[in-house]
C-alpha positions as CSV (number, residue, x, y, z in Angstrom):
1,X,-49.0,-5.1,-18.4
2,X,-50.8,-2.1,-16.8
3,X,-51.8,0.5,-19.6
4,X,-50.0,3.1,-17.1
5,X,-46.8,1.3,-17.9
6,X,-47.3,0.3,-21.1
7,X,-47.3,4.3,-22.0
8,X,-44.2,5.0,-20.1
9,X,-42.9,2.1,-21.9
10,X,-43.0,3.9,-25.6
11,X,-39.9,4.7,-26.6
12,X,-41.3,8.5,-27.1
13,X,-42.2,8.4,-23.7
14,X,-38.9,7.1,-22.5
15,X,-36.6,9.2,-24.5
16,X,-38.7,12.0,-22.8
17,X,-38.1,10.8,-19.2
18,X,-34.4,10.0,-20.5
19,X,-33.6,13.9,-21.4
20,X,-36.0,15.2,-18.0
21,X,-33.7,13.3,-15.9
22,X,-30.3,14.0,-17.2
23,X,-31.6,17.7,-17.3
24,X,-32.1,17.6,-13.7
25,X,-28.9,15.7,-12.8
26,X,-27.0,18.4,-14.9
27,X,-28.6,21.0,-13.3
28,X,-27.9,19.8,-9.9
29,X,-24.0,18.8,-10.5
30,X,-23.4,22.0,-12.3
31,X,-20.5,22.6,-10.5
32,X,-19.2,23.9,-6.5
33,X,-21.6,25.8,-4.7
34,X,-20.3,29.4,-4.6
35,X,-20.3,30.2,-0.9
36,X,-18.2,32.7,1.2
37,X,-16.3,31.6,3.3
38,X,-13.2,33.0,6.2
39,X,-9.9,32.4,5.3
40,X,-8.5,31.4,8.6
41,X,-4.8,29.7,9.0
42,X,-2.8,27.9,11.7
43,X,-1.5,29.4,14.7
44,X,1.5,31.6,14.4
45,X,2.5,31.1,17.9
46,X,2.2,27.5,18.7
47,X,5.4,28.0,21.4
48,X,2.4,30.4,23.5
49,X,1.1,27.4,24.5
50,X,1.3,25.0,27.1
51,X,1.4,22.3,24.4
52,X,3.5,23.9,22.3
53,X,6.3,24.9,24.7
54,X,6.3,21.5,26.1
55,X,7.7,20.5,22.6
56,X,9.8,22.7,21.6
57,X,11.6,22.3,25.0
58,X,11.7,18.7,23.5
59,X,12.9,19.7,20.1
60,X,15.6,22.5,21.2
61,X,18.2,20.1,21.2
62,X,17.9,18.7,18.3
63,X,19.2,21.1,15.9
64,X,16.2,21.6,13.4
65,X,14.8,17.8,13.4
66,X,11.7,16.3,14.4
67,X,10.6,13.9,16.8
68,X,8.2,10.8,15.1
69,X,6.8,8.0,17.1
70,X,5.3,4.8,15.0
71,X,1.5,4.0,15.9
72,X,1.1,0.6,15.0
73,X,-1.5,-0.8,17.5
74,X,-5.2,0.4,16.2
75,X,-5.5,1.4,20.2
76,X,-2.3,3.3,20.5
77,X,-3.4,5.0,17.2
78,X,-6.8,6.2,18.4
79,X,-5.1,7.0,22.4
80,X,-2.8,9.5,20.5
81,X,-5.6,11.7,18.8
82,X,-7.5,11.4,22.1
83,X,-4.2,12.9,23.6
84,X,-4.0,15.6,21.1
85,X,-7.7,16.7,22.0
86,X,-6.9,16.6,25.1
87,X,-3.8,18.9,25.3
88,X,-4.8,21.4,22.6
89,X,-5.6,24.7,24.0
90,X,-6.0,27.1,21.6
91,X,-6.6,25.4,18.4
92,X,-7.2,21.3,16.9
93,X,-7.5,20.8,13.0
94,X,-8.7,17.7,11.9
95,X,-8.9,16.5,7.8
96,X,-10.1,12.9,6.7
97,X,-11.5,11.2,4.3
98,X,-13.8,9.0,6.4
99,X,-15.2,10.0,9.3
100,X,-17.4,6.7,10.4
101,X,-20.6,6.8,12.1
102,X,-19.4,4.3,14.9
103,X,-18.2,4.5,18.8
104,X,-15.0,5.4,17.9
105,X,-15.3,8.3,15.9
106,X,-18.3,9.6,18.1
107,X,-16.3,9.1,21.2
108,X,-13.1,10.9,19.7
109,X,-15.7,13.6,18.6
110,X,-17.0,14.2,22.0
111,X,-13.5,15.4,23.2
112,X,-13.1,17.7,20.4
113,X,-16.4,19.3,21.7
114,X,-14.7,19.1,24.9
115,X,-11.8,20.6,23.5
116,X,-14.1,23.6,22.0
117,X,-15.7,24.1,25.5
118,X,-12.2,25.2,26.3
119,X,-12.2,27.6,24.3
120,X,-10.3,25.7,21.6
121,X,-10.8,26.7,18.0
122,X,-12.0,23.5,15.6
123,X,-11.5,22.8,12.2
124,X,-13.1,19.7,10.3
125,X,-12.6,19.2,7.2
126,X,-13.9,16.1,5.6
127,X,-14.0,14.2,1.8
128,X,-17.6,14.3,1.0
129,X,-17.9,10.4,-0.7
130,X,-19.3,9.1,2.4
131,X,-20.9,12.0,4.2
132,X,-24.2,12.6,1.9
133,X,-26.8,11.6,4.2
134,X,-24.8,12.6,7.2
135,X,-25.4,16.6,7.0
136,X,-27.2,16.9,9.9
137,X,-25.2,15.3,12.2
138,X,-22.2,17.3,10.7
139,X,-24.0,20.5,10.9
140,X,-25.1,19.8,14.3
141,X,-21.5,19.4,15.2
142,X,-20.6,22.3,13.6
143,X,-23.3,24.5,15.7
144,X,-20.9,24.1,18.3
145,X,-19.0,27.2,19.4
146,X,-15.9,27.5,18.8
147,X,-16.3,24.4,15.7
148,X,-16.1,24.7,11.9
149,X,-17.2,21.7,9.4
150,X,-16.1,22.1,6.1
151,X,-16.5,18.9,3.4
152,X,-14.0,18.7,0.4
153,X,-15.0,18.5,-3.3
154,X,-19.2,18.3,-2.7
155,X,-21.5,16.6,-4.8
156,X,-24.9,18.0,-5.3
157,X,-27.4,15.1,-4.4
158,X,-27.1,14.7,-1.0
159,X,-27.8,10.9,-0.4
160,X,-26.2,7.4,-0.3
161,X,-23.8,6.5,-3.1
162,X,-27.2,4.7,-5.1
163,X,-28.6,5.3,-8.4
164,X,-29.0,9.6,-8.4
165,X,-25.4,10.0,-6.7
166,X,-24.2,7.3,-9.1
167,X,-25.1,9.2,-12.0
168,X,-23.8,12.3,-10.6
169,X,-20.5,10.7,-10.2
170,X,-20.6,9.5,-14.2
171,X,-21.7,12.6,-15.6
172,X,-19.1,15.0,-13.6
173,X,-16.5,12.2,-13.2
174,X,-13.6,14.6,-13.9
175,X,-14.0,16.2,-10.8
176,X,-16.2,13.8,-8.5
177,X,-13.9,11.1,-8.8
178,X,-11.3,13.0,-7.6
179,X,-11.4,12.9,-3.5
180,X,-9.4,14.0,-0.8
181,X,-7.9,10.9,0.9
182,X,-5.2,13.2,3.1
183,X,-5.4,11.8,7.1
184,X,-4.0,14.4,9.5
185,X,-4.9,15.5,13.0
186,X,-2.9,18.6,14.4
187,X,-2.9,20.1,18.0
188,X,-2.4,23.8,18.4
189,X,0.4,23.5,15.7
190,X,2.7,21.6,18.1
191,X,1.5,18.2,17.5
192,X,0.4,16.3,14.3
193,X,-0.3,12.6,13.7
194,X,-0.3,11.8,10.0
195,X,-0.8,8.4,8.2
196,X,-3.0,5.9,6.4
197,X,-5.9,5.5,9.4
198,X,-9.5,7.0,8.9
199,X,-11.7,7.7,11.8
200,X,-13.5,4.7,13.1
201,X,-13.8,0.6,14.7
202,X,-12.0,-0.9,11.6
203,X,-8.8,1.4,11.8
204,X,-8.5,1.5,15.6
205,X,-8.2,-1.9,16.4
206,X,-12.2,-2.4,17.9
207,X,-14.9,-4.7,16.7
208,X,-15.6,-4.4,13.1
209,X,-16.1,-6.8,10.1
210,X,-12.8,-5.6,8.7
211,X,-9.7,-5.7,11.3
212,X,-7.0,-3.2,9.7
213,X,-3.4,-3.5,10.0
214,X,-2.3,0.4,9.6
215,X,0.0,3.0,10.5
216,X,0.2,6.4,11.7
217,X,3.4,8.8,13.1
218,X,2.7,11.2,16.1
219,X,5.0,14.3,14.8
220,X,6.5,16.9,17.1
221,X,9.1,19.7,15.8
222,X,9.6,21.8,12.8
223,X,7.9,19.3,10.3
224,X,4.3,20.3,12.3
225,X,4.1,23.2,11.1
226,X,4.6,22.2,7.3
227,X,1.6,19.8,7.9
228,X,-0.8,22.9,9.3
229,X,0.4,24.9,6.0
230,X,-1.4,21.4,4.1
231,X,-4.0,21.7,6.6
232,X,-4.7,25.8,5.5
233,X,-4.4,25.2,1.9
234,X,-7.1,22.7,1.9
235,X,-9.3,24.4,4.2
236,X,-9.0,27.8,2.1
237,X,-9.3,26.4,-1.1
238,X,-12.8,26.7,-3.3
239,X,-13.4,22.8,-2.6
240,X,-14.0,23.2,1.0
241,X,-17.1,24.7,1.3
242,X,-19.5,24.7,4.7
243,X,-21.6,22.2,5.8
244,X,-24.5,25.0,6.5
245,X,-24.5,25.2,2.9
246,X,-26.1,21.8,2.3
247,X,-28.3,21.4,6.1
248,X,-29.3,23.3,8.7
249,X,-29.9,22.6,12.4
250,X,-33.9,22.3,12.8
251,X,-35.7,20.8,15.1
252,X,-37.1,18.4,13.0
253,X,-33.3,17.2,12.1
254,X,-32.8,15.1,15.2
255,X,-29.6,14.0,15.9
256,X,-28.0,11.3,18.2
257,X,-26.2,13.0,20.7
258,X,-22.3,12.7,21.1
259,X,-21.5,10.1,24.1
260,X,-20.2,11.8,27.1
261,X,-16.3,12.5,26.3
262,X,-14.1,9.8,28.1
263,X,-10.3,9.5,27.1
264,X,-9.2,5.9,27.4
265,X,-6.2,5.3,30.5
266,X,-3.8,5.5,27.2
267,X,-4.9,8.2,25.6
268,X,-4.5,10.6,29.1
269,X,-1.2,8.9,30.1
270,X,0.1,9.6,26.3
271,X,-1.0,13.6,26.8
272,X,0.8,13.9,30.3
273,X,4.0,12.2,28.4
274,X,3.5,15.0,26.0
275,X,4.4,17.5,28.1
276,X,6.6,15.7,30.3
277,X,8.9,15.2,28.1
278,X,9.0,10.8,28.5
279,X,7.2,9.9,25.4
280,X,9.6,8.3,22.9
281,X,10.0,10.0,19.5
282,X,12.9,8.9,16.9
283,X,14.6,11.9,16.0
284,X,15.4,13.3,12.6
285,X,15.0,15.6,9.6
286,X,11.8,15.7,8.4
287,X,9.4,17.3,5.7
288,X,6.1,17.3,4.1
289,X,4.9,16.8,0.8
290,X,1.1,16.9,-0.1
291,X,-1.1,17.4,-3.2
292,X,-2.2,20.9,-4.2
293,X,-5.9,21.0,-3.6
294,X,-6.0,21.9,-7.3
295,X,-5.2,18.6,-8.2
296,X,-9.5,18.3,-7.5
297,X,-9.9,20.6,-10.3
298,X,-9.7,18.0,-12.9
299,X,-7.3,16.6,-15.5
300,X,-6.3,19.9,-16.6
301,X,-5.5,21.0,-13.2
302,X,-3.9,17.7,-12.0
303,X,-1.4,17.7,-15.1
304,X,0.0,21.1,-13.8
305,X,3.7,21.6,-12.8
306,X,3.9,21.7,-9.0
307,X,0.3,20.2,-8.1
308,X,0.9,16.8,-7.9
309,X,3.6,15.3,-5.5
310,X,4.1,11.8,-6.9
311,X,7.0,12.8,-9.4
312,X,8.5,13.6,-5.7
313,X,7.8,10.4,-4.2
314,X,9.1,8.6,-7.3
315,X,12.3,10.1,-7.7
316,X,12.7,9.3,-4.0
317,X,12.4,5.5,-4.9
318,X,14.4,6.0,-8.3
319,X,17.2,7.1,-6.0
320,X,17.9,4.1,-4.1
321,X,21.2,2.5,-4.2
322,X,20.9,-0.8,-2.0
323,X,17.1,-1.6,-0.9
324,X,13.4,-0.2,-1.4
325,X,10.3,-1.8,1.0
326,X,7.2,-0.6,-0.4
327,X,4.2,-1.1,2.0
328,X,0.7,-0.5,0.1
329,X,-3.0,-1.7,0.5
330,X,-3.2,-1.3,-3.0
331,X,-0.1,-2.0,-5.4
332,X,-1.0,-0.6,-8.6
333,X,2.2,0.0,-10.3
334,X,1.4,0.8,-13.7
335,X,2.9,-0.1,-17.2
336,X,5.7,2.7,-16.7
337,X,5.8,1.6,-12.8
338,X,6.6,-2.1,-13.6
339,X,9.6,-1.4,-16.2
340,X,10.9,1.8,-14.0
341,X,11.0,-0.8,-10.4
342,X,12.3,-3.4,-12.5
343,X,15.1,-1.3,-13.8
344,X,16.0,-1.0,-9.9
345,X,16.7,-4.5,-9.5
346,X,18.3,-4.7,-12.7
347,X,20.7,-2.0,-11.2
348,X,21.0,-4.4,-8.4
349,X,18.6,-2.8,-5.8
350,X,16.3,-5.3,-3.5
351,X,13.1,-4.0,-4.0
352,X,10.3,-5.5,-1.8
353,X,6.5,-5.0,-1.9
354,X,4.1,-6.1,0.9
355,X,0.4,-5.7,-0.3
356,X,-2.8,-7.4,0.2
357,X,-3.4,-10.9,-1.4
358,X,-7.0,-11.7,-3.2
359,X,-8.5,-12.8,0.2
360,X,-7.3,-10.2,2.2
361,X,-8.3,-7.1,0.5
362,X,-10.8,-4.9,1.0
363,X,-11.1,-3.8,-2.9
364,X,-10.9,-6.2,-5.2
365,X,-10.6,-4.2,-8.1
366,X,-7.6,-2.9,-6.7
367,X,-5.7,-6.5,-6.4
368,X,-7.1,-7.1,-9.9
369,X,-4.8,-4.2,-11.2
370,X,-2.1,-5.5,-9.4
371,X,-2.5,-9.3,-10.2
372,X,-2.5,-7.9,-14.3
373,X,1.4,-7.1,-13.3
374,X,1.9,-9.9,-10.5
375,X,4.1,-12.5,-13.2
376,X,6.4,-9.7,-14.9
377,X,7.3,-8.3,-11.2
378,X,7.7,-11.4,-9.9
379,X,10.2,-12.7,-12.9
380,X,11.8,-9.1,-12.9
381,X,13.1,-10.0,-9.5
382,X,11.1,-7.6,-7.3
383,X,10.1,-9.3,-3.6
384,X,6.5,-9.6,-3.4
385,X,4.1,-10.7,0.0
386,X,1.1,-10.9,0.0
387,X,-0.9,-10.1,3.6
388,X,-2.9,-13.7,4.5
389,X,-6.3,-12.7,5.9
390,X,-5.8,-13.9,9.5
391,X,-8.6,-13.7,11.4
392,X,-9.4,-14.6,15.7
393,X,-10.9,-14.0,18.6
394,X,-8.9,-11.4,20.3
395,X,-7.3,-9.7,16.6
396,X,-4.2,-10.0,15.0
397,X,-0.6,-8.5,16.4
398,X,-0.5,-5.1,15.9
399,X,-4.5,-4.1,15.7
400,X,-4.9,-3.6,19.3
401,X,-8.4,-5.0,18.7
402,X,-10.0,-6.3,22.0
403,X,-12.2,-8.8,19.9
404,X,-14.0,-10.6,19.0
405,X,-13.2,-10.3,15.1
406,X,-14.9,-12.6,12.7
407,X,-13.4,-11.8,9.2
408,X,-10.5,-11.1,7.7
409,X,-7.3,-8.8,8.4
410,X,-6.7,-6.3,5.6
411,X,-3.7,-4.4,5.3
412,X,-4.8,-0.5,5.1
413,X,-0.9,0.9,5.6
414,X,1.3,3.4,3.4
415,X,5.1,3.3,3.5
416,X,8.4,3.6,1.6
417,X,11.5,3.0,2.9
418,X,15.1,3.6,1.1
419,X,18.0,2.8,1.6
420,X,17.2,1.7,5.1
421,X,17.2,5.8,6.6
422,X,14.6,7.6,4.7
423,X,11.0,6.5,5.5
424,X,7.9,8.4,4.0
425,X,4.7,7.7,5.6
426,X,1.7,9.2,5.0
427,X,-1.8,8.5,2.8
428,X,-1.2,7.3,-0.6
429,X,-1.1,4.3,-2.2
430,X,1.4,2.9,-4.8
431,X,-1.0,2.7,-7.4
432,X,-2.8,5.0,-10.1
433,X,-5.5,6.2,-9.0
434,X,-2.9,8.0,-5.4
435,X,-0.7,9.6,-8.5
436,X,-3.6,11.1,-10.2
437,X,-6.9,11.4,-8.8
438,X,-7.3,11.3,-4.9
439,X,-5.1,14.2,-3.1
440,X,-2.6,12.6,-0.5
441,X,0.0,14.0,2.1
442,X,2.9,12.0,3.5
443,X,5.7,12.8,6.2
444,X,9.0,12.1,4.5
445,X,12.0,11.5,7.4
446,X,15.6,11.1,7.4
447,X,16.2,8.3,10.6
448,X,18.0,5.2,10.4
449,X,16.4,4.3,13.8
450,X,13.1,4.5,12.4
451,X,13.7,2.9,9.4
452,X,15.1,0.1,11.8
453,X,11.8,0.0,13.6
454,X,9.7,0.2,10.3
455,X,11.7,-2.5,8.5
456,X,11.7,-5.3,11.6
457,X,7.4,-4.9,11.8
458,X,7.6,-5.0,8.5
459,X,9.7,-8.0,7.7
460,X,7.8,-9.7,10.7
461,X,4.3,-9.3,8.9
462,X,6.0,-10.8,5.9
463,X,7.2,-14.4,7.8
464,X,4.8,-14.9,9.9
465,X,1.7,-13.4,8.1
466,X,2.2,-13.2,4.1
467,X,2.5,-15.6,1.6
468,X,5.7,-15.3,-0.7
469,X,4.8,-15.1,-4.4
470,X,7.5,-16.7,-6.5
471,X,8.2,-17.3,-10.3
472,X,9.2,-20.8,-10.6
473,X,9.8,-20.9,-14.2
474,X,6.5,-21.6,-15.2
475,X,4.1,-20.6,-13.4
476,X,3.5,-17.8,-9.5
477,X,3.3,-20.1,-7.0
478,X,2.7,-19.1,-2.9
479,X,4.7,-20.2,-0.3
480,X,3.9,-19.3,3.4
481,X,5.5,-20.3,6.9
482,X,4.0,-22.7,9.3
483,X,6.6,-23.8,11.6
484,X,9.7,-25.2,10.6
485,X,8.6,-25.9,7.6
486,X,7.4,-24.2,3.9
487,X,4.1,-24.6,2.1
488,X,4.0,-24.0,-1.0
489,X,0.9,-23.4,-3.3
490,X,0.2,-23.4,-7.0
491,X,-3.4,-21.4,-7.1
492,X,-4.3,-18.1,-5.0
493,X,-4.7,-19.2,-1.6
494,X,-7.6,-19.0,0.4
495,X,-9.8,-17.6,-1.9
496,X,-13.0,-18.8,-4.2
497,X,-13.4,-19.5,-7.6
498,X,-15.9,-17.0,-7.8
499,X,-13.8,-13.8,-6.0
500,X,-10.4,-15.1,-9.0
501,X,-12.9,-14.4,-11.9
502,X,-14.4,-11.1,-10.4
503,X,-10.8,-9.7,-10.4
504,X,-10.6,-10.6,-13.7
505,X,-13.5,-9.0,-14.9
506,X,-12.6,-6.1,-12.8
507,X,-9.7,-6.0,-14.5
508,X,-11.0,-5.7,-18.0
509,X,-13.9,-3.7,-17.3
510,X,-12.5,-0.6,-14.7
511,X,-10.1,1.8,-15.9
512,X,-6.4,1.4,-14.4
513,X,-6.1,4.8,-13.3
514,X,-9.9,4.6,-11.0
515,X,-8.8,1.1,-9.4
C-alpha cells in the first residue's frame, strides 16, 4: 500500500473525512431553496377560446357531465397531447414525473415551443428524481418566451442518482423520498388528458427496451377545470421552485436543439375532431381527486386531515356491492389492504386484480411486496392475473409500437372499477408507497359505457396475456391460455432462479411503505 493511502486509511483520518463529508451533504440538503416566485393560475375564461368554445358546445347538452375518451394505444396516447399543443391558444400546462430525454418527448416539446411562438402561455412542472443532470436543457427550454419550468420537491446535488445524490436521499429521506408522480396535460383549461403515462418511447408505444401497456383519458367538460385547480396548487406551492434557480443559459451550456416540430397524421386529425365536434367521448359525471402538495412536506404533513386522497379512493372500493377490477403496475396491498379486500369477497363481492407477474415488471421490489401477500389473497378468494412479458417484432396489442421491440411488455396502467359504472383513472398505484409518499391525481367517472369499454380490454389482457394465479390447496400454481387448451404451472413462470431470490431479499431488506 502507498503511504498516501495508508494515512487516509487511519481510522483518525477516516472518522475525519467521515464528519467533512456528512458536513457538506448536510449543508447542501438543508432544505428547499427559498426563491420567489409568481403565483399564476389557470384561465378563467377557457369558453374565450377557440378550443374552449368548441367544447363547451360539446358539453352543453349534457347537463353538467364530461366527456372521457380511453387512450389505450401508446400512439393514440402521444397523438392526443400533440393535439392539445396544437389547439391551445392561450395557455398549455403540463406536470410529470418523467420527462425522458428521447424522440418522443423532444418531438412533443417542439410543439409546445411552437405553441409558445403563438403566443401561448407554458407551464412545466416536473418531479425532480430524474432531472439532476438535465438543468440546462430545462433551463434552455425555459428561456423560451412565453415558457415556465418549474421542478417539484428539488434535491441539492445536482447529478445522476449515484453515490452524493444517494446519500442525499438517506439523510433527508422524509422529504426526498417523497415525489410527485401526478401525469396531467391541460389545453387552455378546455382539454385535459390525465393517467398513468410519462413522457417518452416506452409509454408511447415506440422503440424502447421496455414496451408499456398504459392508459390515459382525454377529458373535456366541467371535470377540466378541477384538474387545472391540481395543476395551480402544485405549481404555487413552495416545492415548485424554478429551474433558473439551479442553471443558467451560458454559452458554454450547450444544448441539443429541439427537432423541428412535426405532429404525426393522428395527432392533427385528433385536434380538427376537437373542434369539430366528431371525436368520441363517453359521457358522464366526473370529478377529481389529487394529493395536497403538502403531502411532500413529510410524515407530519402527510398524516394531516384532508392532504392525502387515498382514504377517498378506498372508501370507493369499500363501497362495492357486486364486483371491483383493480388494474395496478404495482399491487402492494398492505397488511390492513389484504384483510379489508378480503372482507369484500367474504361479503360476496368479485374482486379482481391484474398486475405484473415476476418477469414482467419493471421493479422487482415492488412484485416482491406483492408476492409476500400473493397466497392469503389468493386463498381469500380475490381474482389475481398476472401480465406475461410478451414480447415481438411489431409490439403487443394495445402499445401502438411500430417495432421492433426486444424485451418484455410491462404493465404501467392505474384503474379501479366498481360496480361496473364508476371507473377512477388516474396515477397511483394500489400499493404503499401511492397512499403515503408519492403525490397522485386520478379522474374519478360515473359511466357504465366506459366501465363497459374498460372492463372488456381489461378482461381481454387477462385471457389472452396473464397467467391466472390459483390456490390449489397446497400450493399457487399458474395457469395461462394457449388455444383450446389450459397450462398450468407449479413455479413462477418465465422467470430465473436468480430474479425469485432477489424478490425475496427485496422483500426482507426494503421497507413496505418505499416498494
Amino acid at each position: 500500500m502507498f503511504p498516501s493511502l495508508r494515512l487516509l486509511a487511519t481510522p483518525r483520518t477516516l472518522r475525519i473525512l467521515l464528519l467533512a463529508l456528512t458536513a457538506a451533504l448536510l449543508s447542501a440538503c438543508a432544505g428547499l431553496p427559498e426563491t420567489p416566485q409568481p403565483f399564476t393560475h389557470a384561465l378563467q375564461r377557457p369558453e374565450g377560446t377557440p378550443l374552449g368554445a368548441a367544447v363547451a358546445g360539446q358539453a352543453a347538452p349534457r347537463q353538467g357531465g364530461s366527456g372521457l375518451r380511453l387512450l389505450v394505444r401508446g400512439a393514440e396516447a402521444l397523438a392526443a397531447r400533440e393535439a392539445l399543443a396544437l389547439s391551445a391558444s392561450a395557455t398549455l400546462d403540463l406536470q410529470y414525473y418523467i420527462l425522458a430525454d428521447d424522440s418522443s418527448s423532444r418531438g412533443l416539446l417542439a410543439l409546445v415551443a411552437q405553441a409558445a411562438d403563438r403566443g401561448v402561455r407554458v407551464r412545466l412542472l416536473v418531479d425532480d428524481v430524474h432531472t439532476g443532470t438535465r438543468d440546462a436543457a430545462l433551463a434552455e427550454f425555459a428561456a423560451h418566451p412565453g415558457i415556465e419550468v418549474r421542478v417539484f420537491n428539488p434535491f441539492r446535488i445536482r447529478a445522476r442518482m449515484g453515490l452524493r445524490r444517494g446519500t442525499e436521499l438517506l439523510l433527508r429521506s422524509d422529504r426526498l423520498n417523497r415525489r410527485m408522480h401526478n401525469k396531467i396535460m391541460v389545453a387552455d383549461n378546455a382539454a385535459a388528458i390525465v393517467g398513468g403515462r410519462n413522457i417518452g418511447n416506452a409509454y408511447f408505444g415506440q422503440t424502447s427496451e421496455t414496451a408499456f401497456l398504459d392508459l390515459d383519458v382525454l377529458a373535456i367538460g366541467p371535470v377540466v377545470k378541477e384538474a387545472s385547480a391540481s395543476f395551480d396548487a402544485y405549481w404555487n406551492s413552495a416545492w415548485a421552485v424554478p429551474v433558473e434557480t439551479f442553471a443558467a443559459v451560458t454559452d458554454s451550456h450547450p444544448v441539443a436543439p429541439l427537432p423541428e416540430p412535426r405532429a404525426s397524421d393522428e395527432g392533427e386529425a385528433m385536434a380538427r375532431a376537437l373542434f369539430d365536434g366528431t371525436l368520441a367521448f363517453e359521457w358522464g359525471p366526473a370529478r377529481a381527486l389529487w394529493d395536497l402538495p403538502e403531502k411532500a412536506g413529510g410524515r407530519d404533513a402527510a398524516a394531516r386531515d384532508g392532504v392525502r386522497m387515498a382514504p377517498s379512493l378506498r372508501a370507493l372500493v369499500m363501497s362495492a356491492r357486486e364486483r371491483v377490477t383493480i388494474v395496478s403496475a404495482y399491487f402492494v396491498p398492505g397488511r390492513d389492504g389484504v384483510e379489508q379486500l378480503a372482507g369484500l369477497v367474504r361479503r360476496g363481492v368479485t374482486l379482481s386484480v391484474l398486475t405484473n407477474s415476476l418477469a414482467a415488471t419493471d421493479v422487482v421490489a415492488a412484485h416482491a411486496g406483492y408476492a409476500h401477500y400473493r397466497t392469503e389473497l389468493a386463498r381469500a378468494g380475490v381474482v389475481l392475473h398476472e401480465l406475461r412479458p410478451l414480447s415481438g417484432r411489431s409490439g403487443p396489442p394495445g402499445t401502438g409500437g411500430s417495432g421492433p421491440f426486444s424485451s418484455r411488455t410491462s404493465l404501467h396502467a392505474k384503474a379501479f372499477i366498481i360496480d361496473g359504472r364508476t371507473v377512477v383513472v388516474g396515477s397511483p398505484n394500489a400499493d404503499l408507497r401511492s397512499a403515503w409518499l408519492n403525490t397522485e391525481l386520478v379522474f374519478v367517472v360515473e359511466s357504465e359505457s366506459l366501465a363497459r369499454s374498460l372492463e372488456g380490454l381489461i378482461d381481454r389482457a387477462a385471457d389472452e396475456r396473464s397467467h391466472r394465479v390459483r390456490w390449489n390447496g397446497s400450493r399457487l400454481t399458474w395457469e395461462r391460455r394457449e388455444g383450446d387448451r389450459i397450462v398450468v404451472l407449479e413455479d413462477e413462470p418465465d422467470t430465473t432462479a436468480w430474479r425469485r431470490l432477489l424478490s425475496d431479499l427485496l422483500w426482507i431488506v426494503a421497507p413496505e411503505t418505499s416498494l
